[in-house]
N, C-alpha and C positions, 0 to 999 in steps of 0.2 A: 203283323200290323201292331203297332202300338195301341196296348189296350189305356196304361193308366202311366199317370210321370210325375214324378214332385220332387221339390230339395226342401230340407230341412234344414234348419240352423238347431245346431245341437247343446247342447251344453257341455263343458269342460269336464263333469261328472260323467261322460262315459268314456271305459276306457276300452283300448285294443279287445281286450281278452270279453271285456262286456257286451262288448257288441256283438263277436261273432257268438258270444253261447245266446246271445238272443236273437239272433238269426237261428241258432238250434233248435231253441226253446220254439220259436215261432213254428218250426215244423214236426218238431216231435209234438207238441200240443194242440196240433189241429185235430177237428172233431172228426175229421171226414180221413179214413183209414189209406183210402187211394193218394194219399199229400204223404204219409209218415214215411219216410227214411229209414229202414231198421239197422241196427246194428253200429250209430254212429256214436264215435270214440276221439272225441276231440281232446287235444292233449297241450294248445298251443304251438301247431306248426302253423309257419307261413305258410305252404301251399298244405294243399288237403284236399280230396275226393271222394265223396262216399257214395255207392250206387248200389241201387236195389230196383231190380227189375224194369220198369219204365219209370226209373224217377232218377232224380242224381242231385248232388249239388257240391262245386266246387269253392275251394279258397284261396284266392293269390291275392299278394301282399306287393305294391309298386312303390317303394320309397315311404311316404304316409300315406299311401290310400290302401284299404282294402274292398277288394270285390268279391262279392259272392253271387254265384249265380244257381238258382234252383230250378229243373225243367221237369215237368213232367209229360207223359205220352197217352193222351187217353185212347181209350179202348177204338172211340171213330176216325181219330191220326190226329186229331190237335192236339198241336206243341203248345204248352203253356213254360212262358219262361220267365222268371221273378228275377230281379238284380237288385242287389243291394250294393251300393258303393259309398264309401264314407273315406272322406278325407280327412285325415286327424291333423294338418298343418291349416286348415280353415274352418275345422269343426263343421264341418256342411256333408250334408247327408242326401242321393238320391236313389229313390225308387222305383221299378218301371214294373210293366207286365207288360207282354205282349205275346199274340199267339199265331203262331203259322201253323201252317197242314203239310203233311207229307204225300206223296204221292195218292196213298189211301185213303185220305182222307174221307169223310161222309160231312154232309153240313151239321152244324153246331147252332145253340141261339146265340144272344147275344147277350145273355144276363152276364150282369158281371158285378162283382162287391171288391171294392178295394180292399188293398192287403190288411190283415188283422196286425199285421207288424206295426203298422202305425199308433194303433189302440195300445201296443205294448211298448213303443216309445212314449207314450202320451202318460203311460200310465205309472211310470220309471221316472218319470220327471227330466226326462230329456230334452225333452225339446223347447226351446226358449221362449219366451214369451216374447209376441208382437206387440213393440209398446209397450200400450195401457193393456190391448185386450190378450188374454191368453188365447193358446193356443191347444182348444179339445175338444173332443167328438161330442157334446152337449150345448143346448142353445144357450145363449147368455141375454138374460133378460131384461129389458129397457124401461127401467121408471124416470120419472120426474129428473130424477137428477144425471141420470146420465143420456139427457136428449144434444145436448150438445156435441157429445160423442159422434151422434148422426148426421147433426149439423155440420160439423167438419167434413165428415164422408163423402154427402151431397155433395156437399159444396167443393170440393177438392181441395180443399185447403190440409186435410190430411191422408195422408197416403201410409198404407198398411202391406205388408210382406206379400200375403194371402187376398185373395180377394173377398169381399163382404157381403153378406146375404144379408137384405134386411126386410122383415117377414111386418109385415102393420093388418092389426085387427080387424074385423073386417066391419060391416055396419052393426052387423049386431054382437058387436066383441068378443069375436071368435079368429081362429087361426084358419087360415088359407088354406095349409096343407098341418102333416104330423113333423112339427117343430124337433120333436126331438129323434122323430126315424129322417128327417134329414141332415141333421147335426151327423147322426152315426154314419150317414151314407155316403157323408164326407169324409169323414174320417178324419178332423183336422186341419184339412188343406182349403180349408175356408172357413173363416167366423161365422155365424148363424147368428143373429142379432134379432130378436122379438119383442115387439111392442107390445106392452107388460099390459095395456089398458086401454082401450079408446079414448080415454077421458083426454089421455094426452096429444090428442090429434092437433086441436087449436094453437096449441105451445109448439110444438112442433115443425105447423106448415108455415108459422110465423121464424120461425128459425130456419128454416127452408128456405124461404119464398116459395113455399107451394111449388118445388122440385123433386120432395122426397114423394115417395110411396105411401099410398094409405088408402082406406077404404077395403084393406083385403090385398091391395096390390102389393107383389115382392120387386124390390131391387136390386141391381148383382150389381158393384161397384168392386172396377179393375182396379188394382194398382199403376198398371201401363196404360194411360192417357189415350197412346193409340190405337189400344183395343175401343175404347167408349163404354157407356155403362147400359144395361138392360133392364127392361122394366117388363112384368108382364102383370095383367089387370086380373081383377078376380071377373068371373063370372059364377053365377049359384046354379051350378048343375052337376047331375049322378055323374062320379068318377073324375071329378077337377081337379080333388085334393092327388090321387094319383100321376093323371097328367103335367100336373103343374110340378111334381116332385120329380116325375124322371126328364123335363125340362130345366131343371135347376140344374140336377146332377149333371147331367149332358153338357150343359153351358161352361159349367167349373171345370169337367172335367177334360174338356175340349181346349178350355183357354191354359190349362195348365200342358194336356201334351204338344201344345204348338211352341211354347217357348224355348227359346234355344238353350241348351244343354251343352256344355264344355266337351270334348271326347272323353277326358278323364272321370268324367262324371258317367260312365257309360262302361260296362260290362266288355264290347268289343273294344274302343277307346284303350282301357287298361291293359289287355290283353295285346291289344298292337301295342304300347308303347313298351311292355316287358319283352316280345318281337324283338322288337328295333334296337333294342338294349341291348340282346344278346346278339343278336344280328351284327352290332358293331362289335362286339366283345370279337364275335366270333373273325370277322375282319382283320381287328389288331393283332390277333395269334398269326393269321397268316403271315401279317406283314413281318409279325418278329421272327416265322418260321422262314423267309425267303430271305431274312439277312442272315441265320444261319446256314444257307445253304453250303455253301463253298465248304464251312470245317463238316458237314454231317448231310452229301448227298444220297446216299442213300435212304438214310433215315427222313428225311424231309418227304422224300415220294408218296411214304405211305401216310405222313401226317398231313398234305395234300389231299389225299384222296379222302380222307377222313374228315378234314373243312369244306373240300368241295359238295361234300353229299351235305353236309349239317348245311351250310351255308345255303343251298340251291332249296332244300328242307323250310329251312326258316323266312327266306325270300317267296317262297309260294305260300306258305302259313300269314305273312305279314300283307301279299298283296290281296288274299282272300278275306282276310279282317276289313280292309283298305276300303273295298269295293262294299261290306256289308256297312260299314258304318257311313259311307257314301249314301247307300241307301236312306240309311233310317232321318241323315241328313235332308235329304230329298222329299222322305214322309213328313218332318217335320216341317218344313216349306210350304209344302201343301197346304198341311196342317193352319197355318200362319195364316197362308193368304186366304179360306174360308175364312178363319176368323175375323180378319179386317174386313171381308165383305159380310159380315153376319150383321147387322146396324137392324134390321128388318126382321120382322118372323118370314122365313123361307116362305117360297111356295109350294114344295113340298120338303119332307122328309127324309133324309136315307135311310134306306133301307139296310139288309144285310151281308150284302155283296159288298167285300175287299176293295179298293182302290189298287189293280197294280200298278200305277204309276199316276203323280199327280193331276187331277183334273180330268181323269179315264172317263168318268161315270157323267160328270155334265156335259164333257165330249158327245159321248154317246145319244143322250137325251136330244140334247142340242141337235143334233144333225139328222135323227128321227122327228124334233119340228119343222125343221126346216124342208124337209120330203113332203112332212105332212101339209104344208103351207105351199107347199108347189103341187102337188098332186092331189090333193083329197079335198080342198078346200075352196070355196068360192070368196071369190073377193069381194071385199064391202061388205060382211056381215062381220056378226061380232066374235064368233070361233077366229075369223082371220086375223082382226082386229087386236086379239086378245095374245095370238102366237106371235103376230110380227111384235107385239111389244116386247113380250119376254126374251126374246130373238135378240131383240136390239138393246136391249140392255144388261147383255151378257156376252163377254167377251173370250172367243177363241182361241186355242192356241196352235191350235192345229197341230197339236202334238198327235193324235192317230194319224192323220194325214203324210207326216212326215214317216212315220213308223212302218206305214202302210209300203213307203216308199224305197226305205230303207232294208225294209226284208226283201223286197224284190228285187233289188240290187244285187243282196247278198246273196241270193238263191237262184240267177239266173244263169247263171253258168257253171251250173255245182257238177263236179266231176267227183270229187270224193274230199270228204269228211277232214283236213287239214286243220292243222292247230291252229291257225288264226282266224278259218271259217269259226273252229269249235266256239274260243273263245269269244267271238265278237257275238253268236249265239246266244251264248251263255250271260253277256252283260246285256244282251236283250231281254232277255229274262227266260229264256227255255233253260231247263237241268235235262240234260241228254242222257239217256242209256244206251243199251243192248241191246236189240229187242232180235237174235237170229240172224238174221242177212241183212235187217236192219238195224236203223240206229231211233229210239224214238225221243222226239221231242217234247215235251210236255211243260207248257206256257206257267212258267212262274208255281209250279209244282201241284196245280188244279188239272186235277186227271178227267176233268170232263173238258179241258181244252189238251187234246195232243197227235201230231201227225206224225207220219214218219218217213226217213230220209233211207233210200237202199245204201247199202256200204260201195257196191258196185253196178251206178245203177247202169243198164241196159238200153236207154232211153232217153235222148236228150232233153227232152220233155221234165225229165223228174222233177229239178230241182223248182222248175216254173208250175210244175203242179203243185208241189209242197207250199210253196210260196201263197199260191191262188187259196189253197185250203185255209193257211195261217189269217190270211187278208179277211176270207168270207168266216171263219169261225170263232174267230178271236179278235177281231181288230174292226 
């Protein structure tokens, strides 16, 4: 799951060699011992791998891009994966995290602080200024004179890289929330803009029209028009200033993993197109090896055999890239179309259950109201009242429905385990093993959903049973 994502515009001052030793530095300098990498010896290769225990991080170099990817394996099974990719022909830089679980998994929270690499961009003077306002982890203060700053923002009449936070004092000339633990908790990848004073509220709402934020109230002002901008109001109660700051985070960091990302700009992206490159390299050899055949038959069979394997190699390495980065394409989709419906405070929250695929989890809700509103509920009172609204003003996709559909298809006549059952499985999202005389299936790699298929089974039943289980347990 995509935890965190942003591009940077970088400055002309950093170079190849600068960057990757501060991708080094970022992890040899971490405070937390289970991050450090020992033993790494960087010397200026293109590619590079250094592993130590449950950690590793690679480096491949595509033309002018470099990727690095850093993963670690914690003790519960979460994959934590960091990618750094940086384009030196557009000087643009992006960042992800994102974490899966492996079979073993145990649940994890959900705290999470963006990468310290940014603070060390920021702090190198890399990364380019937005406009008038820079671009860093500390809030920037708004007096008298630069109200018109805000006034643009409002008003849209200017539009900024990053999107704008802007924090206004509250009645009694106080901040909202802690201005400068949320400058940090950005990290950069959004302005923090603070109203220096009450005094200037009058000037302000007059330069507004009583659109901006004030009285305590925070604004988040997009770049992209068709996201809309967010306002939320102060209230004076224990624990607001918290609330209200993992609400900002959330928001920023939400609108920033839904935007679309080039492939190249992507860890898998780079790695398939260096694939595909040698993928055809590996192609044109052939072709020049089958016009020499006639002077050098013999010789040719075994240089054959030698592309056939590379070739068939690099063909299932590029269509497994193919399919992940499909995926994250799909999270981001998702990712989007929340956004465009976020205009409202939800009525409720997520929680900390995964999305395997988008729209899983309001599926789910969704069709436990609508049970609820047929069976549990009397009509004409206000419980009903209140479920058929939300009902109806929330549109399905019937993406379980169809899923539901579609594994019973594929598991009704299952006689044994063939490679195009495997694979249509497996882009379902089960990772299949061993399991003895079986084979087990295990939904998107969460080991509290997983049935299992006999290798030969005995029963015609099986495959229709597996199916029934997959329907009732998972879907």
């Amino acid at each position: 799951m995509l935890i965190f994502s942003t591009t940077l515009d970088i400055n002309e001052t950093l170079s190849r060699d600068a960057f990757v030793r501060l991708v080094i530095e970022w992890n040899q300098g971490s405070p937390h011992s289970n991050n450090v990498i020992r033993g790494i010896d960087w010397n200026g290769e293109k590619t590079a791998r250094y592993e130590d225990e449950r950690r590793w991080m690679e480096i491949v170099e595509y033309h002018e891009i470099i990727a690095i990817r850093y993963e670690r394996i914690d003790d519960n099974g979460a994959v934590w994966d960091t990618d750094f990719v940086m384009n030196f022909d557009e000087m643009r830089m992006s960042i992800q995290l994102s974490r899966s679980f492996r079979d073993d998994a145990l649940e994890v929270g959900a705290d999470f602080v963006a990468p310290h690499f940014v603070t060390l961009l920021i702090e190198n003077g890399y990364v380019k200024d937005d406009g008038v306002l820079p671009v860093t982890r500390t809030p920037i203060f708004i007096t008298e004179q630069e109200l018109q700053i805000v006034a643009d923002i409002v008003s849209g009449e200017e539009k900024y890289r990053y999107p704008v936070v802007y924090i206004s004092k509250t009645f009694f000339n106080q901040d909202p929330v802690n201005a400068r633990k949320l400058a940090g908790g950005l990290k950069g990848v959004a302005h923090v803009l603070v109203q220096q004073t009450s005094a200037t509220n009058s000037a302000l709402r007059t330069l507004c029209d009583d659109k901006n934020a004030f009285n305590g109230a925070i604004g988040i002002y997009y770049p992209n028009a068709a996201v809309g901008n967010h306002r939320y109001l102060y209230h004076r109660e224990d624990g607001y200033d918290e609330v209200m700051y993992s609400k900002v985070v959330r928001d920023v960091i939400r609108y920033h993993n839904a935007l679309y990302l080039d492939a190249l700009y992507t860890w898998q992206g780079v790695n398939n197109a260096l694939l595909a490159e040698k993928l055809m390299g590996q192609r044109q050899a052939r072709v020049e090896a089958e016009r020499a055949r006639e002077s050098a038959e013999t010789e040719v069979q075994d240089v054959y055999a030698a592309f056939d394997e590379e070739i068939q190699s690099l063909e299932l390495q590029v269509d497994s890239l193919t399919r992940e980065v499909e995926a994250l394409r799909a999270e981001n989709y998702g990712l989007r179309s929340k956004l465009t419906e976020a205009d409202t405070e939800p009525v409720l929250f997520a929680g900390e259950e995964d999305e395997f695929f988008p729209g899983e989890i309001k599926e789910i809700i969704l069709a436990a109201l609508k049970f609820a509103l047929q069976n549990n509920t009397t009509d004409k009172t206000r419980r009903a009242d209140v479920l058929r609204d939300v009902i109806d003003h929330n549109d399905t996709s019937k993406a379980v429905e169809e899923k539901r559909d579609k594994i019973k298809n594929l598991l009704k006549a299952y006689e044994s385990l063939t490679k195009p059952l495997r694979q249509e499985l497996m882009d379902f999202g089960f990772e299949i093993t061993e399991d003895g005389k079986h084979y087990k299936l295990t939904y998107h790699g969460d080991a509290r959903y997983s049935t299992a298929l006999p290798k030969t089974p005995s029963d015609f039943r099986s495959g229709k049973n597996a199916a029934a289980e997959i329907v009732g347990k998972m879907l």
